[in-house]
N, C-alpha and C positions, 0 to 999 in steps of 0.2 A: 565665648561670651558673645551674646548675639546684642547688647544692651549691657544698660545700666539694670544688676540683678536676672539677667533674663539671661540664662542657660542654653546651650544647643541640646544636651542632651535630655535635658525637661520636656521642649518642644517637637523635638523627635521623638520621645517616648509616649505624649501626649497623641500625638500625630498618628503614631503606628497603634495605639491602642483604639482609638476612634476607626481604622481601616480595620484593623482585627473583627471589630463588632460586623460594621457592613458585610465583610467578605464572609464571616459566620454566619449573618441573616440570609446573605446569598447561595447557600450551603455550600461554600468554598470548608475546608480544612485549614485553618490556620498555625502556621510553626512559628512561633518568635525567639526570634533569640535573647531577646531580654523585656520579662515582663515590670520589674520593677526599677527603682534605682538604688545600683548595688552600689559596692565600696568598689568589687572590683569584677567590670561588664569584663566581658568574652572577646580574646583577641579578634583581631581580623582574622588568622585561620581558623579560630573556632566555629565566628559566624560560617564561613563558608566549608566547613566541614558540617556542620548543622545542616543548613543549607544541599549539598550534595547528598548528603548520607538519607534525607527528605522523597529524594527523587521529587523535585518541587517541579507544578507546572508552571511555575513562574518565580521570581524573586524580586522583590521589591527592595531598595536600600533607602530609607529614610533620610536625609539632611535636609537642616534647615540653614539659613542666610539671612542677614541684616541690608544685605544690597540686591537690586533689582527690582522686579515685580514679578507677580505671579508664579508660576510653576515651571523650572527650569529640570529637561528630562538630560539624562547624561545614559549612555552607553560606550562598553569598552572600547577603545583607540584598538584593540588587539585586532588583526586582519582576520579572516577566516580561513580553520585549517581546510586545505585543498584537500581533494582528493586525489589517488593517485591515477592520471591519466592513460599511461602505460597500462596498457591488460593483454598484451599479449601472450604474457605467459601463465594468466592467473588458472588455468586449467591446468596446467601443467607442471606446477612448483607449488608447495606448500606456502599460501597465503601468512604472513606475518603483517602485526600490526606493529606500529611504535607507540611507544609509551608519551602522553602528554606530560609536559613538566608543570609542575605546581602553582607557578607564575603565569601559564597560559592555557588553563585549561576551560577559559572562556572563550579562546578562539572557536573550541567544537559547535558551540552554540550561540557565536555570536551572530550570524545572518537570522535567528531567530527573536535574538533580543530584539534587534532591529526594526521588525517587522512589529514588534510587542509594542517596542517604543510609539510606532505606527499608528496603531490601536489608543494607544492612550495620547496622544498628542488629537488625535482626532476627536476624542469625547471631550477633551478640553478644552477646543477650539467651539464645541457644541454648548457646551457649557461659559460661554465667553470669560474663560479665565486664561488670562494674557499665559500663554506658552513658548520656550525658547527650549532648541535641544541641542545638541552637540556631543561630543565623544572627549572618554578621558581615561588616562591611566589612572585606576583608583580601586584599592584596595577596601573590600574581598572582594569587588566586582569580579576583577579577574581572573579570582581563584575558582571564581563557580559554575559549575558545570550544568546549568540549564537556564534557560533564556529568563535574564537578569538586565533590570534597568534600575539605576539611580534616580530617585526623584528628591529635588529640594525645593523648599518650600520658601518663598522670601515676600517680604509682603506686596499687597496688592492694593497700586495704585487706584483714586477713583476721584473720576475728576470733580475738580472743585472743592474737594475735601483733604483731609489728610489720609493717609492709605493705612488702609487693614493692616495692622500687623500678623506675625505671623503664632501669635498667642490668642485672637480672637478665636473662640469655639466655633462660631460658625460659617468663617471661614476654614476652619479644619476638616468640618461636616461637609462643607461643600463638594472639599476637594474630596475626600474620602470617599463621598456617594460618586463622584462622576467616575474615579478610579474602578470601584466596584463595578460598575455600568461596563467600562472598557475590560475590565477584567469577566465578563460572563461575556462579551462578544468573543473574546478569545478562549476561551476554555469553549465554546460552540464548533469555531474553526479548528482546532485542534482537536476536538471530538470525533470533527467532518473528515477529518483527514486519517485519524485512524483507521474507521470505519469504511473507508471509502473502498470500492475495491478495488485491486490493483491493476490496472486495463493496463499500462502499459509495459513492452515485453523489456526484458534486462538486455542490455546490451552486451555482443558477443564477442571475444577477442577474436582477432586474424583465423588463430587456432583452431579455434570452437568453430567458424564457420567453415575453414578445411575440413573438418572432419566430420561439418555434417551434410557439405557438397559429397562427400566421398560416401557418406551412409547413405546417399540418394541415388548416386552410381551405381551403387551396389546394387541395389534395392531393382533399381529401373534391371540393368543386366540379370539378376536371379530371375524377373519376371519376364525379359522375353525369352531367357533359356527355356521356362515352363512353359510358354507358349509354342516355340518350335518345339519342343518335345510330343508335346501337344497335338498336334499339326501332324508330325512324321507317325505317332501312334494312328491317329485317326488315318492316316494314308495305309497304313500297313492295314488294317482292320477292312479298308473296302476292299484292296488288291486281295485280301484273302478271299471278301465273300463272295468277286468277281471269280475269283479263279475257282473256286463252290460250286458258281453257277455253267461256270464250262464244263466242268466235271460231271456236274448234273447233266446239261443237254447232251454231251455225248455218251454216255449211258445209254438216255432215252431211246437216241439215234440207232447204235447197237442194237437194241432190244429188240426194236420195233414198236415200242410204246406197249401202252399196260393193257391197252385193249386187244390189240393182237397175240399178245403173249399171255393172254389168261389171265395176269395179274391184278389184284382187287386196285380201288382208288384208294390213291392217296388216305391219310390219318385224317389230311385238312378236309376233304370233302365230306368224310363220313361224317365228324362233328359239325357239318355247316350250320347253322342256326337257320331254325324256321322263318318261314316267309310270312308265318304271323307272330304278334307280339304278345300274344294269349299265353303264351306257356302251354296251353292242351295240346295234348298230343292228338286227339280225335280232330282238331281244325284239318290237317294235312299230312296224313299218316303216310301218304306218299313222300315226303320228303323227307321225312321221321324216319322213317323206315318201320314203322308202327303196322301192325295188319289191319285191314279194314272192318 
């Protein structure tokens, strides 16, 4: 009882139906866990099985309040699960994960709530509606597995007056559109970030970088073996056509050369190409060997 006759769960129903509309005009998807007022609403696991089962980009938990002012944001007290520092071996041993227990499986995503929290604490401040946040054990907060903030609503002071309750429509509207506003900033960033590409490289265990200093060793060594190889072919290739060409001159030497012994020129000289570019044989049939 938030009052004399005034219900919390009237005001939170009222509350989350008004945010329903906005975040459908905004073309958000919305999932409620209770549209009307039953006999008998949906445990805390259920909401947050709802909730998970959703793959929600966000979760909002409704409560309203008789004390304060304005819009008091809450996120879970749960720490954030680490991750494992150790990689040395993760190349090399079959990767396992651990199972998150039931009670904590807001840890996975609570550095995200946080940030959510972020977002909406800052369009509220925009919207000058007095904001306080802080962190709390509080159920199904904790049960749910995607970036999840509690908002309660308690009325709002204004001075010289007596303060809004938290049954006025439009102060519900209020809140509800600035929520929307914060909530399409973040469904932007969260777009940005999918999409983004991934520039930076994964980080490599001890392991991985052993073995890929060694696949460079390798690498470098197979390439100067193919270079001396290389090298010692091309050495052998001249020493032959060196040792051709002594072969050849003393032949020559022996003979007496091709003129004193009869013998025609060389294959090279008879094919020598004309000393004009004409192609016709009639230019220089002397060289041709062409008759005149």
């Amino acid at each position: 009882m938030l009052g004399e006759g005034v219900k919390e769960k009237d005001v939170t129903l009222a509350i989350a139906v008004r945010l329903r509309a906005t975040l459908t005009a905004a073309g958000f998807t919305v999932v409620s866990t209770r549209d009307a007022d039953s006999g008998t609403p949906p445990t805390y696991d259920q909401r947050a099985e709802i909730a998970n089962h959703s793959h929600a980009l966000a979760c909002i938990v409704v409560h309203a309040t008789a004390s304060g002012s304005g819009v008091h944001l809450y996120t879970s007290v749960l720490p954030p699960q680490e991750a494992d520092t150790e990689q040395s071996d993760w190349y090399d041993t079959p990767h396992r994960f651990a199972p998150v227990s039931w009670d904590m499986m807001q840890s996975t995503s609570v550095s995200q709530s946080r940030r959510l929290a972020g977002e909406l604490s800052a369009a509220l401040g925009k919207a000058n509606l007095p904001m306080i946040s802080g962190q709390a054990a509080m159920r199904p907060l904790d049960n749910m597995q995607c970036p999840a903030v509690a908002i309660e609503l308690a009325p709002l002071a204004v001075a010289g007056s007596d303060a809004t309750p938290v049954t006025d429509t439009n102060y519900q509207q209020r809140v509800s559109t600035t929520l929307t506003a914060a909530m399409q900033m973040w469904r932007g960033h969260v777009d940005a970030t999918a999409t983004a590409p991934n520039t930076a490289a994964a980080p490599m265990s001890k392991a991985m970088i052993a073995h890929q200093a060694a696949l460079a060793l390798s690498a470098a060594k197979a390439a100067q073996a193919a270079a001396e190889a290389a090298g010692r072919a091309a050495a052998r290739r001249a020493a032959a056509r060196a040792a051709a060409a002594k072969l050849h001159a003393a032949s020559v030497s022996q003979s007496g050369g091709p003129e004193q012994s009869g013998e025609s020129k060389p294959k090279s000289e008879e094919n020598a190409a004309p000393a004009s570019s004409s192609g016709d044989s009639r230019a220089n049939p002397t060289q041709t060997g062409g008759n005149p």
